[in-house]
C-alpha positions in Angstrom: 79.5 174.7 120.6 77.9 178.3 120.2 77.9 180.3 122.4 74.1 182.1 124.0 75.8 184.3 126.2 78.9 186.4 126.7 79.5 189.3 128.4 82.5 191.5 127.9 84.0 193.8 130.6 80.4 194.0 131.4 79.5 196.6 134.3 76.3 198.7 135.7 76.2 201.3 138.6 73.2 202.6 140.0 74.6 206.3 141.1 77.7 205.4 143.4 76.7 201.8 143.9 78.3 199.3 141.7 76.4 196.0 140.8 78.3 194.7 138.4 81.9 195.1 138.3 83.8 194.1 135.0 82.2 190.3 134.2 83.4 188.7 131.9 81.5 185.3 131.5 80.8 182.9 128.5 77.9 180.1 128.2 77.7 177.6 125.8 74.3 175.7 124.5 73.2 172.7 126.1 74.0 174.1 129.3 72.4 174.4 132.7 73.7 177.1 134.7 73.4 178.3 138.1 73.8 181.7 138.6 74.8 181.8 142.3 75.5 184.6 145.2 73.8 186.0 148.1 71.4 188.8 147.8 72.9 192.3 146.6 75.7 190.2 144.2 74.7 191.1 140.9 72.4 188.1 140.0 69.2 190.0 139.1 71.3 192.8 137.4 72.9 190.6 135.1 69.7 188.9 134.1 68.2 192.3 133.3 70.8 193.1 131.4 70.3 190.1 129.2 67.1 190.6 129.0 67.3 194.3 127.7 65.6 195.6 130.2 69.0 197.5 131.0 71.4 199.2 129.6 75.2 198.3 130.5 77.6 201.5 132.1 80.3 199.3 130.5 81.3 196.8 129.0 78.7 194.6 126.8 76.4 191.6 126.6 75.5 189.2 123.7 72.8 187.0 123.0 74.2 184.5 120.1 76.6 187.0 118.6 74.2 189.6 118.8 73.8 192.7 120.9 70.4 192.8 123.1 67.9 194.2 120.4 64.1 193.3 119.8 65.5 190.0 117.8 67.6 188.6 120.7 63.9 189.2 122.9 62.5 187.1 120.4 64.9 184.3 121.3 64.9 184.9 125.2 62.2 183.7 127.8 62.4 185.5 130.9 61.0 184.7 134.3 61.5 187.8 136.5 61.7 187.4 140.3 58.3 188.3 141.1 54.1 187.6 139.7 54.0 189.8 136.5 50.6 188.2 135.0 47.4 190.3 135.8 45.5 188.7 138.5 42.2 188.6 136.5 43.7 187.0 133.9 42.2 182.8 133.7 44.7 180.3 132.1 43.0 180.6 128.8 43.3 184.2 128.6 47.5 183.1 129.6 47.6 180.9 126.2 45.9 183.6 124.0 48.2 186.2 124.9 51.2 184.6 125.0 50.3 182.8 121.5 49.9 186.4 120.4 53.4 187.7 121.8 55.6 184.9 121.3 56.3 183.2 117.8 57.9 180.2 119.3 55.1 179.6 122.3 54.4 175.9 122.1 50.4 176.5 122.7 50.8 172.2 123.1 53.8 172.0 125.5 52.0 174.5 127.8 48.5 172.4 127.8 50.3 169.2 128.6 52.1 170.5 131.5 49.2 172.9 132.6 47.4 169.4 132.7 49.0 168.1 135.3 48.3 171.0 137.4 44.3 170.0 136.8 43.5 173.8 136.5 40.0 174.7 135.3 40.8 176.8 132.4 38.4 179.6 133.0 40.3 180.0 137.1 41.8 183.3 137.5 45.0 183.8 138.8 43.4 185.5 141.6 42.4 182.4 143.1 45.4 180.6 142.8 48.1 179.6 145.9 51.2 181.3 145.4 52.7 178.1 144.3 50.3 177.4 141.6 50.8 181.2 140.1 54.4 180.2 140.3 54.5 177.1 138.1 52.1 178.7 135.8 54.4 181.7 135.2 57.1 178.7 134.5 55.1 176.8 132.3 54.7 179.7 130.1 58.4 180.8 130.0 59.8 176.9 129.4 56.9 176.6 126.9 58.9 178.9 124.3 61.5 177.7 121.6 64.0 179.6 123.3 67.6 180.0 122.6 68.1 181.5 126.4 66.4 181.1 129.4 66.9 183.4 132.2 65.3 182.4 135.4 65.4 184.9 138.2 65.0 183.2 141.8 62.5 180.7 140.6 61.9 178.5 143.7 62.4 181.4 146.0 59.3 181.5 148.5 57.5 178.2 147.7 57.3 174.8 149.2 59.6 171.8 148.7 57.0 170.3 146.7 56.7 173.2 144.6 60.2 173.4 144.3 60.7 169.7 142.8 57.6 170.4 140.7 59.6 173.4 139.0 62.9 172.0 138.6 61.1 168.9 136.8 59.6 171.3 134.6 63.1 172.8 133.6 64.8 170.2 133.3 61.9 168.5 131.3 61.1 171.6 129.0 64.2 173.0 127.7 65.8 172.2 123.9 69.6 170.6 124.2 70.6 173.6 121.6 69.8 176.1 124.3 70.9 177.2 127.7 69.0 177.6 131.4 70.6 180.2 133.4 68.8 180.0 137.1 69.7 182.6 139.3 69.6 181.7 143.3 70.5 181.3 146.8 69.1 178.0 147.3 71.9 176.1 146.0 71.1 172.7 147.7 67.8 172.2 146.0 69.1 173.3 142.2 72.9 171.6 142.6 71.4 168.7 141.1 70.3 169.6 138.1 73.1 172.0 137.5 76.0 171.7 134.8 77.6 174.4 135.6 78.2 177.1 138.5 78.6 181.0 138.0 79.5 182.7 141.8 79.0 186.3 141.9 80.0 188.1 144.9 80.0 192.0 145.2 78.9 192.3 141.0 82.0 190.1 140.1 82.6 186.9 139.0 84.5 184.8 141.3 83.8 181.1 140.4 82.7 179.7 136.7 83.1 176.0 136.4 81.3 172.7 135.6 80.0 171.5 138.8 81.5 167.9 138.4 84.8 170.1 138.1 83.8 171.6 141.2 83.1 168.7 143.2 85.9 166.9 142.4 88.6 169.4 143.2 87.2 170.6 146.2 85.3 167.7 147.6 82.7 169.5 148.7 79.3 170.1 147.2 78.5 173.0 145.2 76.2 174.1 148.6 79.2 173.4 150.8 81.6 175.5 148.9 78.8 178.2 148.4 78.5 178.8 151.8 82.3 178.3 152.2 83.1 181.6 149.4 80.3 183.4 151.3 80.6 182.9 154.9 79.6 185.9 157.2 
């Protein structure tokens, strides 16, 4: 199977502070992963770095063999941690632009799932909950032909609803030659849909295994374990 994601000896400091320390990590296509620590760990780091929107202090990251480079973006879809859309922007204006940026936007895919949202086209984000900007902002990223997927914290602040709503959509919405990695803290309500579990603690990896794996040598879930590695 190939391989979307390896990072070698991989490290980034911010001045004297260390967020990643030497990861070395390896996904494979087809894969779900959870990228999992508490806040501070690394997750967010790494993602940028995937995503190009860093540059490593060591070490390096590849996207399908490549290095990051304007044709790895073009096979990455990127949900960053917080709104990034222009709150004036309506939902038509959304499928314009990212039709516009994105070769391998699915115009289709995002209409069908935007459907069952039943948003008036011509709403601005402006006058949306923050759950409903949330799912839009998904709908988008999952409506590309991706090769990788990087999801930063993408339940983090919205309901239980919300949260199943999103999951559905990832799990729905991603091609079986790709790979999800979905960074968070709130490992009970992704565990199920995960194949695979990545723990960072402190910028290094100190967990990578399937999470059948997990489960069945530990007998715990991958939430139980979590908070387990991590204990105050």
């Amino acid at each position: 199977m190939m391989e979307t994601l390896v990072c070698n000896e991989l490290s980034k400091t911010y001045g004297s502070v260390r967020a990643l320390d030497h990861v070395d990590l390896k996904l494979e296509e087809g894969k779900i992963v959870g990228l999992l620590g508490p806040n501070g760990s690394g997750k967010t780091t790494l993602i940028k770095l995937a995503s190009r929107l860093l540059v490593p202090t060591e070490g390096e990251v590849r996207i399908c063999g490549e290095l990051p480079s304007p044709a790895t973006k073009a096979i990455v879809s990127y949900l960053p941690d917080r709104n990034y859309l222009p709150d004036w922007m309506k939902i038509k204006d959304l499928l314009e632009m990212y039709q516009d940026f994105y070769g391998d936007f699915d115009v289709q895919r995002a209409q069908e799932m935007l459907g069952s949202l039943n948003i008036d086209y011509d709403t601005p984000l402006k006058n949306m909950s923050k759950g409903t900007k949330e799912k839009v902002q998904l709908i988008l990223t999952m409506s590309r032909h991706a090769k990788l997927y990087l999801l930063d914290e993408p339940i983090a602040g919205v309901d239980p609803a919300a949260r199943d709503y999103i999951l559905k959509t990832i799990i729905s919405n991603y091609d079986e030659t790709a790979t999800v990695l979905i960074s968070t803290h709130l490992i009970a309500d992704v565990e199920n849909v995960l194949d695979e579990a990545v723990f960072l603690k402190e910028g290094k990896v100190v967990l990578h295994q399937s999470v059948d794996e997990l489960r069945d040598t530990t007998g715990k879930s991958v939430d139980e374990y979590f908070r387990e590695v991590f204990k105050c």
